[in-house]
C-alpha positions in Angstrom: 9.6 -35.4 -6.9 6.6 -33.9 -5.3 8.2 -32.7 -2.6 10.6 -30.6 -5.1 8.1 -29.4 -7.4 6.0 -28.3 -4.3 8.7 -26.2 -3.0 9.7 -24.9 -6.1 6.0 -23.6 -6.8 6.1 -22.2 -2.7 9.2 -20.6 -3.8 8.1 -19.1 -7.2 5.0 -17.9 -5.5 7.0 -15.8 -3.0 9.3 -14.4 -5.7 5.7 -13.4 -7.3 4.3 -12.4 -4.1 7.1 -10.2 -3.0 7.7 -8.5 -6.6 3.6 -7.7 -6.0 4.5 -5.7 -2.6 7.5 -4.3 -3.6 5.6 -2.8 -6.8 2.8 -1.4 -4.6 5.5 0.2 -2.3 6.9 2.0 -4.9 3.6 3.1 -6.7 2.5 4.5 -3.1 5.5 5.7 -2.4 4.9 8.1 -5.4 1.2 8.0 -5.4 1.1 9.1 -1.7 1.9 13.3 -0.9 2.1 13.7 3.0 -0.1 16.5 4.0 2.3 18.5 5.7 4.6 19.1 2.7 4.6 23.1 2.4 7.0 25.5 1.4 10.2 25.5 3.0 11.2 29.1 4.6 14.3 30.2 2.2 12.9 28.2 -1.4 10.7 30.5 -3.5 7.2 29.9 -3.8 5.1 31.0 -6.0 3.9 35.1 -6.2 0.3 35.2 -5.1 0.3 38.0 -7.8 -0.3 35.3 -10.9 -2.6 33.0 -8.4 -4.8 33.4 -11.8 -7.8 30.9 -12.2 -8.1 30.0 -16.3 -11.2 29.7 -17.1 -12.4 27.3 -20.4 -15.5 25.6 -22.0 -15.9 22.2 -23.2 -15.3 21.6 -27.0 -17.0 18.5 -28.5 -14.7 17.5 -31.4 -11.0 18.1 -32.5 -9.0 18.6 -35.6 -7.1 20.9 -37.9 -10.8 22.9 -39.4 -12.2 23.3 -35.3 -9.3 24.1 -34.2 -8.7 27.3 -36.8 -12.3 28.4 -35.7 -11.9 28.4 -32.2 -8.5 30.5 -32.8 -10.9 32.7 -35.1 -12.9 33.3 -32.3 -10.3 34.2 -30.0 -10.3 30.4 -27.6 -7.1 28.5 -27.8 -7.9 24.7 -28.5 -6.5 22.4 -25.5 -7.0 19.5 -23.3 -6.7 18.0 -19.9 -5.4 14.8 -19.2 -5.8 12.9 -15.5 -2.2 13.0 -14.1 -0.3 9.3 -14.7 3.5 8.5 -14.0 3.8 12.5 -13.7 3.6 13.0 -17.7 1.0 11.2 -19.1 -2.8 10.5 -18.7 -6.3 9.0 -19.7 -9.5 11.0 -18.6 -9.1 13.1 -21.4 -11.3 16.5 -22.0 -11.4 18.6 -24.7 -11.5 22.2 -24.0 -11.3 25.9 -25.0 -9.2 29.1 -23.1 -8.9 32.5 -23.8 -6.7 33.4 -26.0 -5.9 36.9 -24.3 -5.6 35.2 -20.7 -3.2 32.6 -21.8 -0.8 35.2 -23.5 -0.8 37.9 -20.9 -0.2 35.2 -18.4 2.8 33.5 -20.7 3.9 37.5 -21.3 4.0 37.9 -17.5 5.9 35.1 -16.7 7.3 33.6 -19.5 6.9 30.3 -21.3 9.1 28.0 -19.0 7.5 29.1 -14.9 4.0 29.3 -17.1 5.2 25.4 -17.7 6.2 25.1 -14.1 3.3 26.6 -12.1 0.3 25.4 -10.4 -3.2 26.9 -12.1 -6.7 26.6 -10.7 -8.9 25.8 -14.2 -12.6 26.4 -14.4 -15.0 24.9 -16.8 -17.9 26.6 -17.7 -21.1 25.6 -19.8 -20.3 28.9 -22.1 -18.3 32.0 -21.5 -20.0 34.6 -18.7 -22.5 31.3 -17.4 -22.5 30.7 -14.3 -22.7 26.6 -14.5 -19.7 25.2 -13.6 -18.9 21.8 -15.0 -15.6 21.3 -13.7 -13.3 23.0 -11.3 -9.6 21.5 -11.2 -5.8 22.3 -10.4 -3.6 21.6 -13.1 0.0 22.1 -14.8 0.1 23.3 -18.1 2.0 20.4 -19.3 2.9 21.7 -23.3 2.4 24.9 -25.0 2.6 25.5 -28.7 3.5 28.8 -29.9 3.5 30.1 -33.3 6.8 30.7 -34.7 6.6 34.1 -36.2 4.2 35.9 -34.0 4.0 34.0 -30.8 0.2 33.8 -30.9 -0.8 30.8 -28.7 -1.9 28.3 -30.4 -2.8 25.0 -28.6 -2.2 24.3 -24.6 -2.2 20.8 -22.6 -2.6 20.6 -19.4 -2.7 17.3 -16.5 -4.7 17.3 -13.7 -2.5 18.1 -10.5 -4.3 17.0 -7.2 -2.2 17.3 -3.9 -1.6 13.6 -4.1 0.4 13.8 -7.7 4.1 13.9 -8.4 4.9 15.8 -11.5 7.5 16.2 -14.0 8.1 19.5 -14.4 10.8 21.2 -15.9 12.2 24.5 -13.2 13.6 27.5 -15.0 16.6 28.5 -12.9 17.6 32.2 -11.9 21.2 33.1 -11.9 22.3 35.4 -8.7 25.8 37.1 -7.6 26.7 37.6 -11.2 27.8 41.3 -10.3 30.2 39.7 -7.6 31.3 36.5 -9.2 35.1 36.6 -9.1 35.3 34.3 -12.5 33.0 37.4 -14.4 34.9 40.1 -12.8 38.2 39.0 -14.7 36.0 39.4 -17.8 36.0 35.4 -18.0 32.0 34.5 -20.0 29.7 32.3 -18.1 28.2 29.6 -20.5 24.7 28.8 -19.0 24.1 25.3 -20.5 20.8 24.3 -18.9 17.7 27.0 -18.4 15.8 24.7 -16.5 16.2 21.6 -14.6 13.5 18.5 -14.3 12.6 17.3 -11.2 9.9 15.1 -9.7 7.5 17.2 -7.5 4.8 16.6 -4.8 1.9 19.1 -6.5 2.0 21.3 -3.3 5.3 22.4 -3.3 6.8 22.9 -7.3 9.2 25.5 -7.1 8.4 28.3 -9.3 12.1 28.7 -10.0 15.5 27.3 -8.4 18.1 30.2 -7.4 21.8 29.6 -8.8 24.5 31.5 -7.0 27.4 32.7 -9.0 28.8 34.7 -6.0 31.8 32.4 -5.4 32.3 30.9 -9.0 35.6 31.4 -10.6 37.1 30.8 -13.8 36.7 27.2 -15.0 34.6 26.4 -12.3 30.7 24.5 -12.5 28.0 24.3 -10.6 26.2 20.7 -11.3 22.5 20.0 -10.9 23.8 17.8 -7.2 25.0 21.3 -5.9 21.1 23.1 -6.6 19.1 23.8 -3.4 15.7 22.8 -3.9 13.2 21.2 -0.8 14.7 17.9 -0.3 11.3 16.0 -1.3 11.8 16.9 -5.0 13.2 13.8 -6.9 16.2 15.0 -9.5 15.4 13.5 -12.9 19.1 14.1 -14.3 22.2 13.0 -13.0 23.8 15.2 -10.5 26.6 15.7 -12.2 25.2 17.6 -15.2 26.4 20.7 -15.8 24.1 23.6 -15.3 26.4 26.7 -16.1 30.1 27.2 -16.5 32.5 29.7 -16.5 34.6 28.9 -19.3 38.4 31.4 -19.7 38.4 33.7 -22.2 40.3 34.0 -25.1 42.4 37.5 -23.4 43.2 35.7 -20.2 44.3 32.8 -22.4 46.6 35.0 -24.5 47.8 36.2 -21.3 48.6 32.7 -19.7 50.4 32.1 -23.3 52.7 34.9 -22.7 
């Protein structure tokens, strides 16, 4: 009876032990970036153009009556969270952006690559000091817009240290819609997703994935399996979700009825 009880606690501690390394595989796995992911020649990267640094200043408190004053004033109320499982976070700090610097940079890009790009963020004491309190890449993770004039109104960001993998949601851009053979029948193309989520190292988030339409005929798909991305981004959807389609028209339908 001992004998069986010992090896049944041996063999429950090995199932235990094993779960424990398996577990810290995985999380290092993610956890762990390899310093020589860059770029691959081919992807886009981002344009050095909107290599912007935002800068911000602490804000003490929260809530619905601070938050219309800093808008007042021209600051955007937001926060940073510490980067966790690529979405969410502790380490939370309460800050303050610019207004005009968040919406010429969301006018310039537009609200889904501003969701998908890299920023360096720089806390200051006040605005125009000189005292630094924190200096930090991060990923604008959400941003609230208002729904009749598009004035920013809140912004979250996470933390994005070469060592994180992100969720992040890529815009796509179509190509060869001017030679697709589908489109040149007069066939529409229905464009069912507008951006695709992946899992990315920090270094390497593609500002955008290119979809080519230069060989895509009538009733044919291209899948989120068939985009071209740098094969150390983890797909998030299946691979057989549709991303666009071109779907026959109702006059080359009339036609085949004939």
């Amino acid at each position: 009876m001992l004998i069986r009880r010992a090896a049944a606690l041996t063999t429950a501690n090995l199932h235990h032990h094993f779960r424990r390394y398996a577990t810290a595989a995985l999380l290092q796995e993610l956890d762990t970036v390899p310093p020589q992911l860059t770029y691959l020649e081919g992807f886009p990267r981002p344009d050095p153009k909107y290599a912007e640094t935002i800068h911000a200043i602490p804000r003490a408190t929260s809530g619905k009556n601070i938050a219309a004053k800093e808008r007042k004033a021209g600051r955007v109320p937001s926060i940073v969270f510490e980067q966790e499982d690529g979405q969410h976070g502790g380490n939370k700090r309460l800050i303050s952006v610019q207004s005009n610097q968040i919406k010429k940079l969301v006018n310039h890009l537009g609200r889904s690559f501003f969701l998908s790009r890299i920023f360096d963020l720089e806390v200051v004491s006040e605005f125009g000091s000189d005292e630094i309190v924190e200096k930090v890449r991060v990923l604008p993770r959400n941003l609230h817009l208002h729904p009749a004039t598009d004035a920013v109104l809140n912004v979250t960001f996470i933390r994005a240290p070469s060592s994180a993998w992100l969720k992040v949601n890529i815009p796509i851009v179509l190509r060869g819609d001017d030679v697709s053979p589908g489109l040149k029948k007069g066939s529409p193309l229905n464009l069912i997703k507008r951006t695709v989520e992946y899992l990315c190292p920090a270094d390497i988030i593609p500002p955008y994935i290119d979809v080519d339409l230069s060989e895509l005929d009538v009733g044919q798909k291209i899948v989120a399996g068939d985009l071209k991305v740098h094969p150390a981004l983890k797909l998030l959807r299946s691979k057989d979700e549709a991303v666009c389609k071109i779907t026959p028209s109702r006059v080359s339908d009339q036609k085949k009825s004939k």
